[in-house]
C-alpha positions as CSV (number, residue, x, y, z in Angstrom):
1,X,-27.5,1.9,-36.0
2,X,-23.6,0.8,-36.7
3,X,-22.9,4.8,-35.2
4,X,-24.7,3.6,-32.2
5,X,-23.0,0.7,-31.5
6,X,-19.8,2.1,-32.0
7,X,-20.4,5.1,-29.9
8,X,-22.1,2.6,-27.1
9,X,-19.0,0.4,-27.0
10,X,-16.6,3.3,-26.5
11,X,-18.5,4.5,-23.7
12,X,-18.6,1.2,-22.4
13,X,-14.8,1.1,-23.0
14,X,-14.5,4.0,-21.0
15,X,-16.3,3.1,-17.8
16,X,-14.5,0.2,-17.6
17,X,-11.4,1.2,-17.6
18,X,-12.1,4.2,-15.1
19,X,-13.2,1.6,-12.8
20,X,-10.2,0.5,-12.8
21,X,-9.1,3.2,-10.7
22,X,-9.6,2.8,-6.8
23,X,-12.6,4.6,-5.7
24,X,-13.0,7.2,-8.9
25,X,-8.9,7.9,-7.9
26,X,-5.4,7.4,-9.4
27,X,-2.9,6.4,-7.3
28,X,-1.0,9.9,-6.8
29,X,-4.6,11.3,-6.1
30,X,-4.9,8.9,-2.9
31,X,-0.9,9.8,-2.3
32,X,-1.7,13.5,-2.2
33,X,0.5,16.2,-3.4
34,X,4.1,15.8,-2.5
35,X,3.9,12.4,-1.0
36,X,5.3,8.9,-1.6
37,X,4.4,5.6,0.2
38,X,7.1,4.4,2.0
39,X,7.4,0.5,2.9
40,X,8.7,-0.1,6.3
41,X,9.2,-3.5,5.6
42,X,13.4,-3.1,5.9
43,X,12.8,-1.3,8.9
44,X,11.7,-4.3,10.4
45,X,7.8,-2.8,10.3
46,X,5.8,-4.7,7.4
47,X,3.3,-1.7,7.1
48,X,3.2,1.6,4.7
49,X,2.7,5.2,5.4
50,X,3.0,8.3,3.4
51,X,5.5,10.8,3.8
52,X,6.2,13.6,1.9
53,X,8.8,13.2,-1.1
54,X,12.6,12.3,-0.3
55,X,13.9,12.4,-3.5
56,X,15.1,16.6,-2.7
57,X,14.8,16.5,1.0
58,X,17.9,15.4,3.9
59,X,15.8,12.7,5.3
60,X,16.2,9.9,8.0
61,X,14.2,6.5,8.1
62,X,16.1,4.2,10.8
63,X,14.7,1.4,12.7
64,X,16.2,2.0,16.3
65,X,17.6,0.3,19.3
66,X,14.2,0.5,21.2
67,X,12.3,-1.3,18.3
68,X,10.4,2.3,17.2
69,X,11.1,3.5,13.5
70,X,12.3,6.9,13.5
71,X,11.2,9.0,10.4
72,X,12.4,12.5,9.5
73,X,12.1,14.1,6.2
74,X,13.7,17.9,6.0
75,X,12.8,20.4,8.8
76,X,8.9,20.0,11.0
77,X,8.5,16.4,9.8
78,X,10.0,14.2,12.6
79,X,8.6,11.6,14.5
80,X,8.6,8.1,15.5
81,X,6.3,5.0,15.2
82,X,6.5,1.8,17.1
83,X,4.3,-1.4,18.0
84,X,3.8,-0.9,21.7
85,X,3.0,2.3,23.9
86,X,0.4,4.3,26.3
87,X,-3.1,4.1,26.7
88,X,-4.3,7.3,25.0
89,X,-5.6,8.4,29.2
90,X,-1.6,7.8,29.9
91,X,-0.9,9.7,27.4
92,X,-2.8,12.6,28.3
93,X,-2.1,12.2,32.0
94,X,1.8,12.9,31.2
95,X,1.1,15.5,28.6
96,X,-0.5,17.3,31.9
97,X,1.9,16.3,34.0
98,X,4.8,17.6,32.2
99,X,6.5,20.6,34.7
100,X,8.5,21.5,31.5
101,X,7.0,21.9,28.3
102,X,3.6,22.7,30.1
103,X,0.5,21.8,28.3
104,X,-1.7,25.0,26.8
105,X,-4.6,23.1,25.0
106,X,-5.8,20.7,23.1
107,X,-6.2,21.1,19.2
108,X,-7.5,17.8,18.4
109,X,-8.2,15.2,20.5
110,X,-10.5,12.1,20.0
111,X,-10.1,8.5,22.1
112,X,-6.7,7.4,19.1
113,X,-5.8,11.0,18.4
114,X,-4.4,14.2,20.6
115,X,-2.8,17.6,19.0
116,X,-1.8,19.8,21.2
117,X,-0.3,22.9,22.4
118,X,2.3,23.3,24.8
119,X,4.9,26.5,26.1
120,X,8.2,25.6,27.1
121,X,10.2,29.0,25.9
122,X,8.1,29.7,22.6
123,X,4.6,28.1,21.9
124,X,4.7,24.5,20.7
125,X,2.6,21.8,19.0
126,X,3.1,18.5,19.8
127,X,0.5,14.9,18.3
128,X,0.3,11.4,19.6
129,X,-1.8,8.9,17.7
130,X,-2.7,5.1,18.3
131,X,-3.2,4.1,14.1
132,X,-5.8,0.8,14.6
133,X,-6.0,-1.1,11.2
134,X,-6.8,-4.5,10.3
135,X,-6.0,-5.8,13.8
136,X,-2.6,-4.1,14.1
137,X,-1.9,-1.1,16.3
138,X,0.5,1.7,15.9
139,X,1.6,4.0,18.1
140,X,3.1,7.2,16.5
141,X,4.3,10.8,18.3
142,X,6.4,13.5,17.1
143,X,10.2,13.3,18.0
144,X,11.0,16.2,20.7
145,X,14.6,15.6,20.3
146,X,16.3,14.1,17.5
147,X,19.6,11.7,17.0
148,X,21.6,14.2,17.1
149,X,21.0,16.2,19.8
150,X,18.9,18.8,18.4
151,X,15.6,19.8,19.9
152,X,12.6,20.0,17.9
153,X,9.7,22.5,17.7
154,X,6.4,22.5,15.9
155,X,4.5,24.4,14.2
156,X,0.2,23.3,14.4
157,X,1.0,22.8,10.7
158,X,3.9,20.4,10.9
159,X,2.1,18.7,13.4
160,X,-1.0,17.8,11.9
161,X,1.0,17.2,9.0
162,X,2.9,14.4,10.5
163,X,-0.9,13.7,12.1
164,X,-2.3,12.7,8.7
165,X,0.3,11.0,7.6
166,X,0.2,9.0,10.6
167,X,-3.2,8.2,9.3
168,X,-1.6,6.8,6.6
169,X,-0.4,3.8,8.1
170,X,-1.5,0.4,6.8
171,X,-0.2,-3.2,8.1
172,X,1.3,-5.3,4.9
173,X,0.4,-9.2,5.3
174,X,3.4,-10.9,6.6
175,X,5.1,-12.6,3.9
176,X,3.8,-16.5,3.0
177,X,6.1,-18.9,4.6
178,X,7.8,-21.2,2.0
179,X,8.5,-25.3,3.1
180,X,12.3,-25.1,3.1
């Protein structure tokens, strides 16, 4: 009897405290492999996203002149996110449009969410996403050309890569205002 109630309290004990975890997960199992959450708060953006790991990596997270955040972490990870933009049929109208990178084909597409391919000299991938969560909207696009000049190409991996981790993105309450 005493056996019994000692093994029913451990497993009792353990259910608990794996409940504790969010949805059967740790947290570096909802970060994936490779990835830290980065708070945008500084930046002037009071939401998260993940991104893969800086701690190895040249990286760049700048809030710039035109309000957008700009986000680059090593080589096919470079994009930008900002508060205001076009209406995913905008988007797509321009990504026809375009006389120089011409469009190829879509990849992904869906009414937030495009990935797709384009030619200007070598093939291209190219993602624009509008992130809707908890009544705040994102809009988020790979950086073509970045701060310093340089011209960026991507891969349909480091695209969707930067995809999903535009997924990521989740508003942060604005902080309580104290009664100065």
């Amino acid at each position: 009897m005493n056996k019994a109630l000692i093994l029913g309290g451990i497993a009792l004990a353990l259910v608990s405290f794996s409940s504790c975890k969010h949805d059967g997960k740790t947290e570096e199992q909802e970060l994936g492999a490779g990835m830290i959450r980065m708070d945008l708060t500084p930046y002037g953006l009071p939401a998260t996203i993940d991104i893969p790991d800086t701690a190895r990596k040249p990286h760049v997270i700048e809030a710039r002149p035109d309000g957008s955040i700009h986000i680059s972490v090593a080589k096919g990870f470079d994009f930008t996110i900002n508060v205001s933009g076009m209406t995913m049929d905008r988007k797509k109208k321009d990504i026809n449009g375009d006389d120089v990178d011409k469009f190829q084909s879509w990849v992904v597409q869906d009414s937030n969410t495009v990935l797709y391919k384009t030619q200007m000299v070598n093939e291209e991938f190219h993602f624009y996403a509008i992130i809707k969560k908890d009544g705040k909207t994102f809009f988020v696009e790979d950086l073509r050309q970045g701060p310093d000049g340089n011209v960026n190409t991507f891969t349909q991996q480091d695209a969707q890569a930067m995809l999903n981790a535009a997924k990521t993105m989740m508003p942060l309450a604005a902080p309580a205002k104290t009664n100065s």
